[in-house]
Structure formats: C-alpha cells, structure tokens
Steps between C-alpha positions, in 0.01 A plus 500: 500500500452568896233304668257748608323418863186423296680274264607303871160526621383269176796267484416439875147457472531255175771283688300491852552175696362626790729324689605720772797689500811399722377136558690200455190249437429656203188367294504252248316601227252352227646587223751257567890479615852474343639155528849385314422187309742382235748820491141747436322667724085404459206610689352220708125507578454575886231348704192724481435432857804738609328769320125386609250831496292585829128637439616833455750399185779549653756286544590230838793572497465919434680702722409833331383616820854527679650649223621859590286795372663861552795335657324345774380145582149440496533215767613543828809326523403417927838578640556346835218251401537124449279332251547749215636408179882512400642890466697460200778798462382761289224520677616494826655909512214568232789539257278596245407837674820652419425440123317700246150362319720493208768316719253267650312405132833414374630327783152300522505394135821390475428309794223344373633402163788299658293334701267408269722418234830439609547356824345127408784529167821522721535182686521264197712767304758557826555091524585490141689814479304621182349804360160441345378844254219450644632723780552794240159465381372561900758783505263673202222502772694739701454744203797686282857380624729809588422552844641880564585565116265788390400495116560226255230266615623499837273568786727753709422383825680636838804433674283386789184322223783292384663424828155358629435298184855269590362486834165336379663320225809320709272424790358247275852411297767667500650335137175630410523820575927481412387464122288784512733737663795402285288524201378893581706649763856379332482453166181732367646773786837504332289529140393829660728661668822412282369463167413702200174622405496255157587178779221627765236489225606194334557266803277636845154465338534162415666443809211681666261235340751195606561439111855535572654360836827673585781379737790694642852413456776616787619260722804352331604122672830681630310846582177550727519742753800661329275548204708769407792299405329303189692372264260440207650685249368700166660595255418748200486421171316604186122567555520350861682334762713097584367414847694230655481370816282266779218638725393261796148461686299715218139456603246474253775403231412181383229611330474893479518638165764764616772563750632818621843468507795670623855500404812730483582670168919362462600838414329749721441258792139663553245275599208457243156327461439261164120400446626157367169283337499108558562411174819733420801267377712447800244528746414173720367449830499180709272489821630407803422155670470396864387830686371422805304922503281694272482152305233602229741793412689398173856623614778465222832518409586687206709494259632810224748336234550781250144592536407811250271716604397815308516836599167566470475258841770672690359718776610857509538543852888402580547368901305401799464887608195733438207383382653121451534468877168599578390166307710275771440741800115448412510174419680433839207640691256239272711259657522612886063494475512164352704386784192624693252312284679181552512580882118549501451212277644262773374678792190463417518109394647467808193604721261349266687192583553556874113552509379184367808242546432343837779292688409362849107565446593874521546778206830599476395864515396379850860443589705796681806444314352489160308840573843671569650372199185609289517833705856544441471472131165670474750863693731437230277497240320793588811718511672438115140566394509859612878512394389406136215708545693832604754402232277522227356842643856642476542378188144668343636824703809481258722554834852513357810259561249200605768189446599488860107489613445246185841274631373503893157399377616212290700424738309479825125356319740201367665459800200512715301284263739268509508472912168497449382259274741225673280596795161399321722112379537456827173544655362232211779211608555256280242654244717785481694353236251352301375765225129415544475657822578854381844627656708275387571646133509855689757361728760411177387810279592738734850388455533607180343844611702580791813444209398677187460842398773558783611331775375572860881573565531716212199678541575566864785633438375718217297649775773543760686686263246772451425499960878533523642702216731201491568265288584136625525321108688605189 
C-alpha cells in the first residue's frame, strides 16, 4: 500500500500533540511518559498541572497557535526585537515553506510521535546500552514500515518523505532512528530490489508490520570501506548454500529475525546476498560491549560456521551493481539527513539552554560570545538542510548517476554536524557532557555517523572522482 495524502491527514490528526513544530521544549503530555525501570520501558503518570486547561479547553501549555499553516508562521517571530521568545531552527528560514502539505503532515507527525513517545524512553535506555521492544511497538505508530518500497504493505513514500522522516526521527535519537533505517532502508530495500517475487511476498509485509525485524550483514572485522573485498564465503551444495565466515558491527543483529548477508560464491567469485534467519544452525551473533556512540543500537559480531542456508533464501540479484546499489546509495542519503536531525536536535537544546541557564545574574543568550557560537551553528544548520532537501528532489526527479551528489552529501551534513554539534557542548560548559542537558548524547552519536555508511574521506573522494574524471583510490 502507498499512503495516500488523506490517509496522512488522519494519522496526523489522531496523533496531534499540538506541540509546535521545530521546538525544543516540547510538551509533556497527559497520557504519560516513557521511563526505563528494571530493563522495561513503563509509562509514568505526569503531573496534570503541566497539561492544566485554560477556560477555553485548551491546553497551558498549547502552542497550536505558532504552528505553521500553509508554510508560514502564524506568530511573528520579531526579528531585531528583544523580549521575544527563542527562534528555534526550522522555524527560523520558515523551512517548512519549501515543503509540500503532504511533506509538512508527514514531517509534523513524525515529529510529534517522537516527542510524545520517544524522547522521555532514551536517556535510561542510552546509560544502559539496551534496546527495549517497546521502541518497535512506537515505530508501528509511524504506520507500515518500508519507507520508499511501493506494494507489499509498504507505504512508498519519496526520496525526499523519507529523507525528512530521519531528520525528525534523529533529532530526537539518533539509535532511534539507526534501528529504523537499518530495519527498512537496508535490509527490507535489498528484499526488493534483489530478491525474487516468492521472497518479496513472503518477507516485506511482515516486515512492513514490524513482525519481522531485519538487519544487514556487510562489514566484515577485516573489511569496511573496502566492502568489496569480503571474505565470507558460500559455497553450493545440494538444495542450498555453506556460508562461512564473520561479519562485524551488524546493527539490529542481536535480535532481528533475519540478516541479509553477503558472501562470495568459492567458485565464481561473484558476490551474493543470503537471507540467513536467526535460528539457522551455524548462525550466532554476539553484541558488542563498551561503545561509547549510538549506544541503544545492538551492534554485533557475527559469526557463519558451516551455516546452511537454502536456496529458496538466496537473493537473485548477484553484486553490488544495478538495482543492489541503489539500496546503499539510498540508504547513504537516510544517513547524511540524520546527520542533520542530530545537528538540529542539539542546536536547539542548546538555545533552550542558553535562554534560561543564567551565570553572573545574566542569560547566557545575553552573552556576545555565546550568540556567535549559537549563530555559527544555527548558518550551518540551515545549509545541510537545503542540501538534504535538494538531494531528495534529485532523487524523486530520477536524475541519473546520483552517487557522487549522495557521497558529497553524506559527507559534508556529517562533517558539518559534527563541527557543529561540538559547538552547542561547548556553549553548555560543564553540562555539556552530562546527557540530561540534551547535547551531550548528540555530541558521541555523531561519531558513529560521520564513520558508517562511508567515511567522510571515502565519500569525498567518491565525489572528487566524478568533479575530476580522476580517480585518487583503487
């Protein structure tokens, strides 16, 4: 299935928090908040005073009135003026203007869901390193999982739909959003662009309903960036295939109930993709401790000791050309916006801070030196949003030979959020590197972003290749 704009219209009007969109002091609502108490996730009654109702029924703490209508902000946002409120960043170049309604409703409601349901979870579930399923079961909320798969279940959103959904969904957690992205843009995407009719319609539906979780298998502990060069190995025997080998920081694979996973065939040397189920004999995976980024993600180490799997599971596209490179070119992009969201995320923390921490009786937004860092950032951020945002646009045109434009993207937004973000630590001080104060866990999960899914050194030089016509790697 495709969401349909009226389908978005009533997903966004049953999940309405009417807190406003773009703001970092979102609202705490009544219906409670996710706390982490003995390794599960449970709703905690909130104070009914934060959520207090005026004479008119609305809410104290509404803000329904600033929320943008037709791409504009109802408030004035009194530039020049002193005594307004905080400008927090989308709003600030009315970002939402360059969107369409459908655009803005989906942008809005995932906003408002991980707000709402999310946000309070993360803390407790980032100190102990630990995935609670109750973060799958918030995932349903978004609606069918698939993001730009069409058919099956999936919803068949756009290039540039699903780029702003890892924008709104990193900005609150970027593990968060990891899982998700794994989960549809790498494991269901290589379901449907390398597989065979008989494997789309057995495994993306349920996948689409988060009944099956899927991870992606690579990275090899002696191959990243030279993915290429895997060593896994399969071998064909009757009614299937031997895979043997180890695969190394496999998100999602401590607990998924398959992993796409790609070895070389011994005799032809091609390069193939296994859809290898937990529970296949020879199969383990064993999470890896002591991250210091993306902590709730469950990354593993796996392990393929004479591991069977039968034919039936082997996908029928052979190589990372074609249609299977489209699945890591788009999932690259995913990446590059949420190394925007995180950005954001912190930014706005940051001035939320800055406006109500005070240090020698003054605000610290007061002080010249903190507006220049918050300024600073605030430039940066509004540039790799219109770089993700004209990447996605090229991408729904169907403009040909986009890895360069995907590689400077990825590049630049993690490099940039990274700058960034250490930019937003600083202006906290010491309550920079304490996680309560909102930047902190931005500041080590952007890390792990500016790594994976390419390098900023491979990436850039991915790109240079194409400005050049010359290659400067093998």
């Amino acid at each position: 299935m495709t969401w349909s704009d009226q389908e978005l219209s009533e997903f966004a009007a049953r999940d309405n928090t009417s807190s406003t969109m773009g703001r970092a002091g979102r609202n705490i609502r009544a219906e409670g908040r996710l706390v982490q108490l003995s390794g599960q996730v449970k709703r905690e009654p909130v104070d009914s005073t934060l959520c207090s109702k005026n004479s008119d029924g609305k809410s104290s703490n509404d803000n329904s009135s600033d929320e943008l209508q037709d791409g504009k902000p109802a408030a004035d946002m009194r530039h020049g003026k002193t005594g307004g409120g905080p400008i927090y960043a989308l709003d600030f170049m009315h970002f939402d203007s360059l969107l369409t309604p459908r655009e803005r409703t989906l942008r809005g409601r995932v906003q408002n869901i991980v707000s709402r349901y999310v946000e309070h979870a993360v803390l407790p579930l980032y100190e102990a390193a630990a995935f609670d399923s109750e973060l799958v079961e918030i995932c349903k909320k978004f609606g069918p999982a698939g993001l730009q798969i069409k058919g099956y279940g999936c919803p068949g959103l756009t290039h540039t739909e699903a780029i702003l959904m890892a924008v709104e969904m990193a900005r609150v957690d970027a593990s968060f959003s990891t899982f998700y992205l794994v989960h549809c843009g790498l494991a269901m995407q290589s379901i449907a662009v390398a597989g065979t009719q008989e494997q789309k319609a057995m495994w993306l539906p349920k996948m689409s309903r988060l009944e099956c979780i899927g991870s992606f298998g690579l990275t090899e502990p002696n191959h990243g960036s030279d993915a290429t060069g895997l060593r896994t190995s399969a071998k064909k025997v009757e009614g299937g295939w031997i895979l043997n080998g180890q695969k190394r920081w496999i998100g999602n694979a401590t607990f998924s109930d398959i992993v796409v996973v790609w070895a070389r065939d011994v005799h032809s040397e091609k390069i193939l993709g296994f859809i290898v189920e937990k529970d296949f004999p020879g199969f383990s995976a064993t999470k890896i401790e002591n991250k210091v980024s993306l902590r709730i993600v469950q990354n593993a180490d796996i392990v393929l000791k004479d591991c069977f799997v039968p034919d039936s599971h082997r996908l029928q596209h052979e190589g990372f050309s074609g249609a299977t490179a489209q699945v890591l070119e788009s999932s690259r992009a995913v990446v590059a916006a949420e190394c925007v969201g995180v950005l954001l995320g912190a930014y706005d923390n940051a001035l939320k801070y800055c406006t109500e921490r005070k240090q020698f009786g003054r605000e610290l937004a007061t002080f010249q030196l903190v507006q220049e860092r918050l300024m600073r950032v605030l430039g940066m951020l509004q540039g790799v949003l219109l770089l993700v945002l004209r990447l996605g646009r090229l991408m729904d045109e169907g403009k040909p030979h986009m890895m360069a434009h995907i590689a400077l993207a990825k590049a630049t937004c993690s490099r940039v959020a990274r700058e960034g973000i250490a930019l937003c630590r600083e202006v906290l001080g010491g309550n920079g590197i304490v996680t309560d104060f909102g930047v902190a866990k931005f500041h080590a999960d952007i890390e792990a972003l500016y790594t994976y899914e390419g390098t900023y050194d491979i990436n850039m030089l991915i790109a240079g290749r194409a400005v050049t016509g010359r290659s400067a790697f093998k």
